[in-house]
Backbone as CSV, one residue per row, in Angstrom:
resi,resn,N_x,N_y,N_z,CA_x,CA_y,CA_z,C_x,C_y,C_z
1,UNK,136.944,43.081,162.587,138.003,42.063,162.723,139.079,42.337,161.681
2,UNK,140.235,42.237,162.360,141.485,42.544,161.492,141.532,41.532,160.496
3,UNK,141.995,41.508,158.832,142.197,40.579,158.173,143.602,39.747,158.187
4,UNK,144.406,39.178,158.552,145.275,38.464,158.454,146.052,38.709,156.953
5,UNK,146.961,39.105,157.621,148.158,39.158,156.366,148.944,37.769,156.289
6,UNK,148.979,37.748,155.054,149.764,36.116,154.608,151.340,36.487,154.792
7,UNK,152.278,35.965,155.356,153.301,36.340,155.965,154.136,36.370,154.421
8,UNK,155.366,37.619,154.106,155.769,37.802,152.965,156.636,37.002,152.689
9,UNK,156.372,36.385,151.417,157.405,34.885,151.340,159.141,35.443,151.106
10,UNK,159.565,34.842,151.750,160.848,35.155,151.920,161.730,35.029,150.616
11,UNK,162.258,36.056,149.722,163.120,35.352,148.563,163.766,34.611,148.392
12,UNK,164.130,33.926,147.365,164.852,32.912,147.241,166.283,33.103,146.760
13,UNK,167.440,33.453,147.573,168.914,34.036,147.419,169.036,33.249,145.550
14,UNK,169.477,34.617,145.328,170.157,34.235,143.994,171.655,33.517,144.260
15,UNK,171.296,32.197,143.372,172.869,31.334,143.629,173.847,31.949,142.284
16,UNK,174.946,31.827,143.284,176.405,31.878,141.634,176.292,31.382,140.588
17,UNK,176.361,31.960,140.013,176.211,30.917,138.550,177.600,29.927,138.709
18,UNK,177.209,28.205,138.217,177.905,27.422,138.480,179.283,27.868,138.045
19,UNK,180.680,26.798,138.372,181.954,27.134,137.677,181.997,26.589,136.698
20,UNK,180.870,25.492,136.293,181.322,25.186,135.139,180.727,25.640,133.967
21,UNK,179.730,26.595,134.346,179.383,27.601,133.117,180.522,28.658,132.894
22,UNK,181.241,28.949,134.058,182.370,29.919,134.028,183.625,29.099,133.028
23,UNK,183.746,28.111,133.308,185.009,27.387,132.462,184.259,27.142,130.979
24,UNK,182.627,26.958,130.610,182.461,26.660,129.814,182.976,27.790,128.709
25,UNK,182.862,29.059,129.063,182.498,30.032,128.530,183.930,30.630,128.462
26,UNK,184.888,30.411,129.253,186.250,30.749,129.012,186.791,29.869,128.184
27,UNK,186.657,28.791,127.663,187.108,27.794,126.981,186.308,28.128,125.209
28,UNK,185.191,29.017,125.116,184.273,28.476,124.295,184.887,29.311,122.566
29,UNK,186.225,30.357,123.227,186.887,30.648,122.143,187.920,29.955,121.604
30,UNK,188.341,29.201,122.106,189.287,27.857,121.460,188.769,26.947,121.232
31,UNK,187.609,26.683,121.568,186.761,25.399,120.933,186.526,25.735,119.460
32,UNK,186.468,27.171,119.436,185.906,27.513,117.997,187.223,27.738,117.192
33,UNK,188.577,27.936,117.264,189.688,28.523,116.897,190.008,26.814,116.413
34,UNK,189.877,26.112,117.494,190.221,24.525,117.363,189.459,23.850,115.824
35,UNK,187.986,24.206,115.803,186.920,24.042,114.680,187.576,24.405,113.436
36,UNK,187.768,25.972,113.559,187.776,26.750,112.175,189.498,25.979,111.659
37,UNK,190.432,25.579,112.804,191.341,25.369,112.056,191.558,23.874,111.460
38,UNK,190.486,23.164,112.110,189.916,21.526,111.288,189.398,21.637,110.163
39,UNK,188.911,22.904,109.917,187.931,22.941,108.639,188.610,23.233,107.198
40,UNK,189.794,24.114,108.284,190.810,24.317,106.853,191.714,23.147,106.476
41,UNK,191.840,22.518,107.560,193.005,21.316,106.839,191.643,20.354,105.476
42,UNK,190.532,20.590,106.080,189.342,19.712,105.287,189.293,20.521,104.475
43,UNK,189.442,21.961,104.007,189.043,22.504,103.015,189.956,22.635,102.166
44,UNK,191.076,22.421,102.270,192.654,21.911,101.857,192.964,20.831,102.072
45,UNK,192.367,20.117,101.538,192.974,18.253,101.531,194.219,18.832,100.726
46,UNK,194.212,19.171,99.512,195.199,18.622,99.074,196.914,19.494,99.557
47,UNK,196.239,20.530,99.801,197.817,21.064,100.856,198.142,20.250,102.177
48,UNK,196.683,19.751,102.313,197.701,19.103,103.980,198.170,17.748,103.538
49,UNK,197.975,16.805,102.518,198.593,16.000,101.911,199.875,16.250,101.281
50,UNK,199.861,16.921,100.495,201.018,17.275,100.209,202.249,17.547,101.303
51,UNK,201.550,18.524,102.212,202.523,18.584,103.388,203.083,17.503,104.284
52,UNK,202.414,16.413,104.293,202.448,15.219,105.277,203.275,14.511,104.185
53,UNK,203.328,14.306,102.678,204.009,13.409,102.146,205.653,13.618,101.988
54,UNK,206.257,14.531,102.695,208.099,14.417,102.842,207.637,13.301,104.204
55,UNK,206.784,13.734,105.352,207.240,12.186,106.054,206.942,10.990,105.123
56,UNK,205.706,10.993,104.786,205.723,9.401,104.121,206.926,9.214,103.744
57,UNK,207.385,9.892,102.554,208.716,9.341,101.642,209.974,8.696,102.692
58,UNK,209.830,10.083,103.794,211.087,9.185,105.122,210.508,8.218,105.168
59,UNK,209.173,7.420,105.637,208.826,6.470,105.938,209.440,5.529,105.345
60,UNK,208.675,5.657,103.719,209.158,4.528,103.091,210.405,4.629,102.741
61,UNK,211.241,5.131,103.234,212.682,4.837,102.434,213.467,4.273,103.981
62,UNK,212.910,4.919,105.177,213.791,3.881,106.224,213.130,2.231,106.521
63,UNK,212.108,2.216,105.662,211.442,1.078,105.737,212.063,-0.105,104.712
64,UNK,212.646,0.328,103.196,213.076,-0.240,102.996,214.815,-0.448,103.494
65,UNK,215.328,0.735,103.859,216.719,0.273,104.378,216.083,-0.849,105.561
66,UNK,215.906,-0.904,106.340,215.368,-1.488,107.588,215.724,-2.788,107.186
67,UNK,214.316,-3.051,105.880,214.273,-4.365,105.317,215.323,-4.942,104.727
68,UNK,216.048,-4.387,104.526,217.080,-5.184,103.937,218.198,-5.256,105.159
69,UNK,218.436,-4.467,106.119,219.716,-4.412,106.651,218.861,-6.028,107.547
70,UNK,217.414,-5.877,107.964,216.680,-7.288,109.302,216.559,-8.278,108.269
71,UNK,217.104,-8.534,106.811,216.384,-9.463,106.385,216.947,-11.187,106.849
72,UNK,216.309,-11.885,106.344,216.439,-13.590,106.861,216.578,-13.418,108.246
73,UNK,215.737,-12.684,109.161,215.601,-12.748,110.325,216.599,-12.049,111.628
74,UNK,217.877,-11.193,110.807,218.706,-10.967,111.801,218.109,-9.643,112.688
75,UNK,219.185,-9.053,112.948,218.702,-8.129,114.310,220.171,-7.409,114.493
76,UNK,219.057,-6.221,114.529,220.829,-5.053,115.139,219.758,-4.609,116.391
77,UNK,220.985,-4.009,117.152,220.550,-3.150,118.314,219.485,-4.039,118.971
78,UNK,219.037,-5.332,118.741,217.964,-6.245,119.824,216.506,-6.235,118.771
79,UNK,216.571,-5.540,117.897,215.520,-4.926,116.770,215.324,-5.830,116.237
80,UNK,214.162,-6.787,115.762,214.312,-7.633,114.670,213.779,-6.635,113.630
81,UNK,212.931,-7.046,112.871,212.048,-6.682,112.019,210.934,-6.422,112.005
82,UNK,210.012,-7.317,112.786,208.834,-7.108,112.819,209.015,-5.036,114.184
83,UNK,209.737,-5.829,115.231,210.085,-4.512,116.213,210.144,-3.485,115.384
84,UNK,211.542,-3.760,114.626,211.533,-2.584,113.875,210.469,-1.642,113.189
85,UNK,209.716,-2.328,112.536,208.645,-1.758,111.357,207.363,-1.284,112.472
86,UNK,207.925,-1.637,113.764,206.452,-1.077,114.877,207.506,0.067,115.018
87,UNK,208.777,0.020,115.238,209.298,1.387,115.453,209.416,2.748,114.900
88,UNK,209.377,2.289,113.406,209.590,3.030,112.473,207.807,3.746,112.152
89,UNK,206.831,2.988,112.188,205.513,3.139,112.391,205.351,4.241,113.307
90,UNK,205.539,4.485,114.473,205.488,4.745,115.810,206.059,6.034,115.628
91,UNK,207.488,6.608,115.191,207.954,7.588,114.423,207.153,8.275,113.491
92,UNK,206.769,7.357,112.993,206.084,8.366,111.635,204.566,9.315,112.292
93,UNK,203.924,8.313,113.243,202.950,9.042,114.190,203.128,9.906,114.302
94,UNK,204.323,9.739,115.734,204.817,11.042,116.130,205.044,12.019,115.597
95,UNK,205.814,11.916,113.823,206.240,12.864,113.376,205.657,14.063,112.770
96,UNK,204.037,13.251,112.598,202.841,13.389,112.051,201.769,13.990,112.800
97,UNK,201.983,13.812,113.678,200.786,14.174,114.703,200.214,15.719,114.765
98,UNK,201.507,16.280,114.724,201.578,17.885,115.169,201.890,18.882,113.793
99,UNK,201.331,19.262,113.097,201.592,19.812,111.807,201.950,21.552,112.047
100,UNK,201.934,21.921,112.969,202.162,23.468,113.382,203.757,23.587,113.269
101,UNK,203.593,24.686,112.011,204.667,24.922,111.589,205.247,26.823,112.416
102,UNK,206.510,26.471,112.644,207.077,27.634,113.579,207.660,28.294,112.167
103,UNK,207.563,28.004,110.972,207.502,29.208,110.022,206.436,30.132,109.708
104,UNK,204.948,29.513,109.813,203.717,30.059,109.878,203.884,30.961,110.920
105,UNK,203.745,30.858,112.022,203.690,32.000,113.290,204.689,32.788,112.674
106,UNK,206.231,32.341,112.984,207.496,33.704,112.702,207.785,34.396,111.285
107,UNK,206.320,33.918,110.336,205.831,34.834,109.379,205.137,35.881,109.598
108,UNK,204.080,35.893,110.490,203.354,36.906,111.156,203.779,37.646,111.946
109,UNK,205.133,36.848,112.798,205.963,37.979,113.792,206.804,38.772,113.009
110,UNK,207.084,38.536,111.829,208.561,39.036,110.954,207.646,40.188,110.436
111,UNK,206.335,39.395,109.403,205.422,40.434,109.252,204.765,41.544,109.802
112,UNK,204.729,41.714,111.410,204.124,42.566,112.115,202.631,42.173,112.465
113,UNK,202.058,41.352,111.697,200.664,40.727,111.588,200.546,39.894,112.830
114,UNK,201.427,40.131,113.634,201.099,39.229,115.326,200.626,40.685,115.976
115,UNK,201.005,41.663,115.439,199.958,42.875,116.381,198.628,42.450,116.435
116,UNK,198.051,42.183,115.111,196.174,41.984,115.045,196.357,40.418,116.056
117,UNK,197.001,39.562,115.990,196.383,38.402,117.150,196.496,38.890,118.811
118,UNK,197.353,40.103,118.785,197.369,40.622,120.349,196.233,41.290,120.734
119,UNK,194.933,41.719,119.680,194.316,42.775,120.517,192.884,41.568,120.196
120,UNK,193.346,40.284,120.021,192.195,39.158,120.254,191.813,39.025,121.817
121,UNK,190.464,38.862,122.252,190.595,38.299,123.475,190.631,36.975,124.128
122,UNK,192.112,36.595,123.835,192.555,35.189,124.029,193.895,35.148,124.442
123,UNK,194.211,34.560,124.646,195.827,34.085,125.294,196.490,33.269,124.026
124,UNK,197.380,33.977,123.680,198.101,33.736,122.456,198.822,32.245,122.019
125,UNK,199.240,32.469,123.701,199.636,30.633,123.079,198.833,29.688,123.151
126,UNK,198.044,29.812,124.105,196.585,28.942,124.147,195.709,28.969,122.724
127,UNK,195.775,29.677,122.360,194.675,29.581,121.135,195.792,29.399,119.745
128,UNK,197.197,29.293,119.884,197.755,28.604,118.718,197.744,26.926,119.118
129,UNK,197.184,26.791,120.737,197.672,25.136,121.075,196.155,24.698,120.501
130,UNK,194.811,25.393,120.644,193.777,25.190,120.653,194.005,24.677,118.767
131,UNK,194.652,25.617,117.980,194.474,25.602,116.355,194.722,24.018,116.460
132,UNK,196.164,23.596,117.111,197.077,22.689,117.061,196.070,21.470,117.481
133,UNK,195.109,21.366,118.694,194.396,20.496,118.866,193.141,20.448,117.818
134,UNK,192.766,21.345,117.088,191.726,21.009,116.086,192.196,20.248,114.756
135,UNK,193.126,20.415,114.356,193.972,19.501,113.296,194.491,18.346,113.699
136,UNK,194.633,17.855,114.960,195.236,16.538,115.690,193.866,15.419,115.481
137,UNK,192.919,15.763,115.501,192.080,14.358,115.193,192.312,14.028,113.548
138,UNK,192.169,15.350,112.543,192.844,14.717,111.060,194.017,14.471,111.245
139,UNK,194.924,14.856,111.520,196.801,13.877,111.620,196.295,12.802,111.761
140,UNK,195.954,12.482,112.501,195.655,11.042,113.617,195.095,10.171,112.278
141,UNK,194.380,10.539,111.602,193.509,9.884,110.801,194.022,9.073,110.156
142,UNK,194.623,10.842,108.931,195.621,10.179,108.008,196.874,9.366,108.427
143,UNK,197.463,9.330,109.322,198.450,8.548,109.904,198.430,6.898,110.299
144,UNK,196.828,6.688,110.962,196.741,5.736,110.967,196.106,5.215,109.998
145,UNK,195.493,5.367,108.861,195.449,4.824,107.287,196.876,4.384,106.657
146,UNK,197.983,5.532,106.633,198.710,4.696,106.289,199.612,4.171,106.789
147,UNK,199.414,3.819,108.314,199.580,2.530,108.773,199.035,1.608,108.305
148,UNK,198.239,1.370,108.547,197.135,0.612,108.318,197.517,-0.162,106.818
149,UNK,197.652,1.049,105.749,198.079,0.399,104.444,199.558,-0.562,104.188
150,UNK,200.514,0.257,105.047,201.951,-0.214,105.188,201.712,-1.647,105.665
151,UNK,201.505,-1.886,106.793,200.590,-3.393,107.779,200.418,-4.277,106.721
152,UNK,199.301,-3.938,105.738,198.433,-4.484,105.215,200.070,-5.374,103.895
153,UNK,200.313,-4.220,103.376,201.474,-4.889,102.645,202.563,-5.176,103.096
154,UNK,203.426,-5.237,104.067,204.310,-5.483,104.510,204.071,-6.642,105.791
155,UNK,203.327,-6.808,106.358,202.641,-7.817,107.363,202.260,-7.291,108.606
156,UNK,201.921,-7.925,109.773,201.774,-7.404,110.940,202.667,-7.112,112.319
157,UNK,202.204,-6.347,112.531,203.515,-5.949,114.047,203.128,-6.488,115.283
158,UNK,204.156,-6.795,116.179,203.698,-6.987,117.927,202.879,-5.799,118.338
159,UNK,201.203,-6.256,118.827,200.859,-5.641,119.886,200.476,-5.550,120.995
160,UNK,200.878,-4.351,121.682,200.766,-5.046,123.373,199.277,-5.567,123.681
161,UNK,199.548,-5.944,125.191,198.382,-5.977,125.738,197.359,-4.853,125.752
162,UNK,196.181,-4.602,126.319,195.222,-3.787,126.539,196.024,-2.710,127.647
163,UNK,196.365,-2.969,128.685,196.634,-2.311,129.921,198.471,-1.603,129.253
164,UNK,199.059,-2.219,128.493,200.673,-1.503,127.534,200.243,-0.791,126.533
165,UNK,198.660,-0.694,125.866,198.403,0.012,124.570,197.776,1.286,125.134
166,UNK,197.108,1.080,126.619,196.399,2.396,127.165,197.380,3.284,127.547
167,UNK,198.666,2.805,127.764,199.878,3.537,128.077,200.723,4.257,127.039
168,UNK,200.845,3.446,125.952,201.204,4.386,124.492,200.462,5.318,124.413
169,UNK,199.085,4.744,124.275,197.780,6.012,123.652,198.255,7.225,124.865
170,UNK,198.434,6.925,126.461,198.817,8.594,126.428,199.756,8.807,126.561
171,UNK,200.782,8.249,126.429,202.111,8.572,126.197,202.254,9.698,124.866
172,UNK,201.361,9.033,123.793,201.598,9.752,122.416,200.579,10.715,122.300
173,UNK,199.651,10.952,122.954,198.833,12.115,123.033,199.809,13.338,124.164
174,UNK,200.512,12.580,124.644,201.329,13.862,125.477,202.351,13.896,124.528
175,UNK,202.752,13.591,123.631,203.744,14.370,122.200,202.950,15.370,121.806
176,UNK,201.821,15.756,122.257,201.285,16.689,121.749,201.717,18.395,121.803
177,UNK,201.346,18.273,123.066,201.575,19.865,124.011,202.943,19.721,123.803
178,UNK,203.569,18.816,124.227,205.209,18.657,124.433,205.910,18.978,123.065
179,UNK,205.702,19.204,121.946,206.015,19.049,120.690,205.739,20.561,120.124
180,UNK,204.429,20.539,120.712,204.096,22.150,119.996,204.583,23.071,121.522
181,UNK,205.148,22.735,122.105,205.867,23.514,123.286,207.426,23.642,122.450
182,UNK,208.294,22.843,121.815,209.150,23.038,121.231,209.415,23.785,119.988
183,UNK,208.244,23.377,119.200,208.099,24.289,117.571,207.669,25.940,118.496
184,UNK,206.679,26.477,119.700,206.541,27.326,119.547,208.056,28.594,120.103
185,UNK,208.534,27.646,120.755,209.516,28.196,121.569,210.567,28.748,120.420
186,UNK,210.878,28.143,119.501,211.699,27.860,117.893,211.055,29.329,117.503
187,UNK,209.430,29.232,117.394,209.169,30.810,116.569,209.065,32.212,117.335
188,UNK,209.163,31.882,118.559,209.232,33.106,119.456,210.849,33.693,118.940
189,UNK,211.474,32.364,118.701,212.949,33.355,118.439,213.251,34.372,116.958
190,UNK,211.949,34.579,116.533,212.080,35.338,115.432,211.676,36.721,116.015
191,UNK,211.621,37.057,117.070,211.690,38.292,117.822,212.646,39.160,118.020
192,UNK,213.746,38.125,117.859,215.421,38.897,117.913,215.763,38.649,116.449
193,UNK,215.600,37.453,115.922,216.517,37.066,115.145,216.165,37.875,113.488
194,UNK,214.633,38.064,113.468,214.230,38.651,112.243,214.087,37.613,111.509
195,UNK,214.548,36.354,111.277,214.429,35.312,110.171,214.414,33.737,111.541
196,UNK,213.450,32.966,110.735,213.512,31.639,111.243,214.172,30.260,110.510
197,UNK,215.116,31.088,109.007,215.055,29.756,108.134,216.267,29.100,109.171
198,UNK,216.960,29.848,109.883,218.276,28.697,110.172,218.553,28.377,111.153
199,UNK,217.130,29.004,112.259,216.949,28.397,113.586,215.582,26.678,113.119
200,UNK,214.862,27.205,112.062,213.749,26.678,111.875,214.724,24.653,111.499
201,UNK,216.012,25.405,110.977,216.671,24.080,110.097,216.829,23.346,111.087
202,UNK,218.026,24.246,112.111,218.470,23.210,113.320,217.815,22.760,114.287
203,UNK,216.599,23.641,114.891,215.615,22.703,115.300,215.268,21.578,114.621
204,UNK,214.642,21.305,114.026,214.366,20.065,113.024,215.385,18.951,113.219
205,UNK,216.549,19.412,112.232,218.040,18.583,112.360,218.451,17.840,113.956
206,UNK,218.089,18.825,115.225,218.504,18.367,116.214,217.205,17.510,116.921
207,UNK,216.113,17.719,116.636,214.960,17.144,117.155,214.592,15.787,116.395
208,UNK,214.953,15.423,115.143,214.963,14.374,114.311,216.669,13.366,114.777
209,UNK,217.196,13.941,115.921,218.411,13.106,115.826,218.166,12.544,117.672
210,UNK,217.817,13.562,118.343,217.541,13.257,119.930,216.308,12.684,120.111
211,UNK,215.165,12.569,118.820,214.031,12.141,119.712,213.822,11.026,119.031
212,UNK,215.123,9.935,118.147,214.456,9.058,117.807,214.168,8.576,116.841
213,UNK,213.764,9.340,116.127,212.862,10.049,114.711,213.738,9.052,113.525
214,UNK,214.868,9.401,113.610,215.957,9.091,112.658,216.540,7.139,112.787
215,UNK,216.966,6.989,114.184,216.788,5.545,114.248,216.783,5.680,115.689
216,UNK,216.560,4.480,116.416,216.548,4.299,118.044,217.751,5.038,118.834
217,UNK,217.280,5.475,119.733,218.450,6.133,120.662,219.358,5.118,121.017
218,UNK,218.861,3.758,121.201,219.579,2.854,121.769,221.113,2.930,120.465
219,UNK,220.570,2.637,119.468,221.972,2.585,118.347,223.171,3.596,118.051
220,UNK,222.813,4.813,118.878,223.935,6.045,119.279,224.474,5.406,119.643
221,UNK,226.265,6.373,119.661,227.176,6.271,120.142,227.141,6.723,121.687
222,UNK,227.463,5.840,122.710,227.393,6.171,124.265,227.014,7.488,124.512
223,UNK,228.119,8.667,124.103,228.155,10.163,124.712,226.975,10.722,123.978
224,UNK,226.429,10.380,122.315,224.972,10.719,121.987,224.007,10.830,122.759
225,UNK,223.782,9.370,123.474,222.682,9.148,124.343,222.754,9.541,125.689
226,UNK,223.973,9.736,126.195,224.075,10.726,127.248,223.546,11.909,127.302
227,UNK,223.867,12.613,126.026,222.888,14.263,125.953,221.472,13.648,125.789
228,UNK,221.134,12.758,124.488,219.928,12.501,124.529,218.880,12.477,125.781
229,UNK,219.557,11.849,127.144,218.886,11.436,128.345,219.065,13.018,129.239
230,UNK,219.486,13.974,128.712,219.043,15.302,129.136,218.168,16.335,129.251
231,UNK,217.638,15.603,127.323,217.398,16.435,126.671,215.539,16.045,127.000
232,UNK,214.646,17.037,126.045,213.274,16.579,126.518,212.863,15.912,125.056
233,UNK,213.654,15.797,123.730,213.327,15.512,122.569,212.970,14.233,122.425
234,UNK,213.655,13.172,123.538,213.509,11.886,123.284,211.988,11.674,123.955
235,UNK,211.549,12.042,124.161,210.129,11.850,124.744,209.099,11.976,123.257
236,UNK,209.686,13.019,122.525,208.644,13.127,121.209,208.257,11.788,120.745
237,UNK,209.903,10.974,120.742,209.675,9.507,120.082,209.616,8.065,120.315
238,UNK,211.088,8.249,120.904,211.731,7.374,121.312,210.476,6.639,122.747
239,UNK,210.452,7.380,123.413,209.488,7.165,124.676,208.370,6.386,124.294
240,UNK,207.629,6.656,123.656,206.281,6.095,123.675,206.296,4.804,122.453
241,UNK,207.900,4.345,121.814,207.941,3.469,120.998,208.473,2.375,122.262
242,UNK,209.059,3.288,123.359,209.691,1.803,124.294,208.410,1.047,124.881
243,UNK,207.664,2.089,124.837,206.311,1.620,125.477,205.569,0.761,124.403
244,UNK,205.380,1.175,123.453,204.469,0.132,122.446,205.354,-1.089,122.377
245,UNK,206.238,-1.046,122.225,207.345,-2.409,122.279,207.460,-3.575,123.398
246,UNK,206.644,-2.767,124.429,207.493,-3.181,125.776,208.810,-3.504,126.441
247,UNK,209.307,-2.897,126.193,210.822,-2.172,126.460,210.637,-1.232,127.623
248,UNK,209.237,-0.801,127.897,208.986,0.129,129.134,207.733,-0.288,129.520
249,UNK,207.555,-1.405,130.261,206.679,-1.607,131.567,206.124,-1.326,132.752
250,UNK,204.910,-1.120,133.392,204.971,-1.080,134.700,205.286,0.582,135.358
251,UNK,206.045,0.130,136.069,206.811,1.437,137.157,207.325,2.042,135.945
252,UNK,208.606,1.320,135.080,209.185,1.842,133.904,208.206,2.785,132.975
253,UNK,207.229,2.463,132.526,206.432,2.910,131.823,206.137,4.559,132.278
254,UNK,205.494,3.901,133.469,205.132,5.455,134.233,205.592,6.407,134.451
255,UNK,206.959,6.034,134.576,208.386,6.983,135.079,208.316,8.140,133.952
256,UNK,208.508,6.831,132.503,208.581,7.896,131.183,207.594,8.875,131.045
257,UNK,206.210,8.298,131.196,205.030,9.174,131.569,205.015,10.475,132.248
258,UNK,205.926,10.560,133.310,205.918,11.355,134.023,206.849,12.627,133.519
259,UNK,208.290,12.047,133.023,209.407,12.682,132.616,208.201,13.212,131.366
260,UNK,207.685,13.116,130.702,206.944,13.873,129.528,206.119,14.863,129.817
261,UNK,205.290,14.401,131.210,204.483,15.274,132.128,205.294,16.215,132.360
262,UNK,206.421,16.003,133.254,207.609,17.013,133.602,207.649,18.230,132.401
263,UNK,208.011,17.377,131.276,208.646,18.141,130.169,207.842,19.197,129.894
264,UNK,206.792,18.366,129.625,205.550,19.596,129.216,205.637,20.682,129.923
265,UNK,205.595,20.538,131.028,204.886,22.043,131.811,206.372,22.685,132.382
266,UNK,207.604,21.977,132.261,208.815,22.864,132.200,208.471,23.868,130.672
267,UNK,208.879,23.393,129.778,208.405,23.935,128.454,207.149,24.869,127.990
268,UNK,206.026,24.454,128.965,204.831,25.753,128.276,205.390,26.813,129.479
269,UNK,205.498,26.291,130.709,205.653,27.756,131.563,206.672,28.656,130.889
270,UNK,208.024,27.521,130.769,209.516,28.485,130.239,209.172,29.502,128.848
271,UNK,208.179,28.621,127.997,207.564,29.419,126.905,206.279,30.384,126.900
272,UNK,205.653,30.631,128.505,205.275,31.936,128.701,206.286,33.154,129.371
273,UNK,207.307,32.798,129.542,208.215,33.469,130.155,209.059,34.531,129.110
274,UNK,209.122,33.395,128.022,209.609,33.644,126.869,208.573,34.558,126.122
275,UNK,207.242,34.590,126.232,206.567,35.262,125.339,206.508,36.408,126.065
276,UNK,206.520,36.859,127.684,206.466,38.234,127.922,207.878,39.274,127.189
277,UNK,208.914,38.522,127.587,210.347,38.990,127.197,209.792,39.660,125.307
278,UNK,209.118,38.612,124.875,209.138,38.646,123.340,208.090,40.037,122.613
279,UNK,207.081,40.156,123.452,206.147,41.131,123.412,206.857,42.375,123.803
280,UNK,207.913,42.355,124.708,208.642,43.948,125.121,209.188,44.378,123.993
281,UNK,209.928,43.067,123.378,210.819,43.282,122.146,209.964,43.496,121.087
282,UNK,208.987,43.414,120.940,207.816,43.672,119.705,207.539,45.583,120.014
283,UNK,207.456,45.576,121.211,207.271,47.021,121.590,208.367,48.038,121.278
284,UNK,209.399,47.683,121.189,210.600,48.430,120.981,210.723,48.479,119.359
285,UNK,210.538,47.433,118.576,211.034,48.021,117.383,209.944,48.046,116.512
286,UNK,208.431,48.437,117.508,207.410,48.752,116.653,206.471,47.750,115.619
287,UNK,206.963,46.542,116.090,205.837,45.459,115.335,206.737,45.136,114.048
């Protein structure tokens, strides 16, 4: 009698490895670029303090003009005081948030030392946005401490509702990308220019006057705020203070939301466009 063969079990198809082990693992070098560059602002307290204290000093010095121009209750531009000191607050965030300096990079491009970050395997601007997001939870910190301290001595500000504060929070987390889309665009131009001190100035000068920074857009002169409403700078500030204020509600709110959305990804694409152009020019005069 024949013995019966046990029928051969059929294999079991090897599956794809999931996508999100694939994204984990493409992501898992800026998670670490993001780390190492948190560790240095922590391992340098006292340089990144130092660096953050020219804003304080703006702080406190438009804080006291403020106070004296709103005092016994008046009001310029619709502003009382209490508004004001949420505005001026709200600024200093912003101004604070993003510490990536476009002299650091167009030191390394001037230097030639952007050759060694090209033969990394990473995407160059991605892993300076990745540095930029590992130092954004300390900004955040120190920023809102000294809020927090200013508050504490000076009194308290209007705050919105729950459903107007979830709208700041991402309003001002999209100053993020949008911000370091402007500083990086600023250091790519040290590709032609060889020096960043006097592109590095007027950026600054013009981004501290369109986004806000300096006093409300509303208090320009008409044709100011005409360019202003062109431009993508007023989103750094101005935007997400109409929103904490409520000055931008609703549909309003969202709109701005969106125009920042817009901004962003006009700005990182236009600034990969900008970085191929910039790499030819690195090739030509040899690093």
């Amino acid at each position: 009698m024949t013995p019966t063969r046990s029928p051969t079990p059929t294999p079991t198809p090897t599956r794809p490895a999931p996508v999100r082990a694939g994204a984990a693992a493409a992501i898992r070098p800026y998670r670490a670029l993001a780390r190492v560059a948190a560790r240095n602002v922590l391992a340098y307290r006292l340089n990144f303090v130092l660096g953050m204290a020219g804003v304080l000093l703006q702080l406190l010095a438009m804080l006291s003009i403020w106070a004296v121009l709103l005092d016994s209750g008046a009001s310029v531009g619709g502003f009382s005081w209490p508004q004001m000191k949420a505005y001026l607050l709200v600024a200093y965030v912003t101004g604070t948030l993003m510490s990536f300096s476009d002299w650091e990079m167009a030191g390394r491009i001037r230097d030639g030392l952007v050759a060694v970050d090209l033969t990394r395997p990473v995407d160059y601007q991605r892993a300076r946005f990745a540095e930029i997001a590992g130092v954004v939870a300390v900004e955040l910190c120190f920023s809102l401490t000294v809020c927090a301290a200013v508050l504490a001595i000076t009194g308290p500000v209007p705050v919105p509702p729950p459903g107007q504060l979830a709208l700041f929070v991402a309003s001002l987390l999209l100053v993020v990308p949008l911000k370091f889309t402007t500083v990086y665009l600023t250091a790519l131009l040290c590709f032609w220019t060889q020096n960043i001190f006097g592109v590095a100035l007027a950026r600054g000068a013009i981004t501290n006057l369109f986004s806000g920074a300096l006093v409300p857009l509303t208090l320009l002169p008409g044709w100011l705020q005409a360019i202003a409403a062109v431009l993508p700078f007023a989103q750094l500030t101005f935007t997400p203070a109409l929103i904490y204020l409520g000055e931008a509600t609703g549909a309003d709110a969202w709109r701005l939301i969106g125009m920042q959305l817009g901004w962003t990804a006009v700005l990182w694409w236009g600034a990969r466009l900008a970085w191929r152009r910039a790499v030819r020019q690195l090739t030509v005069h040899g690093g």
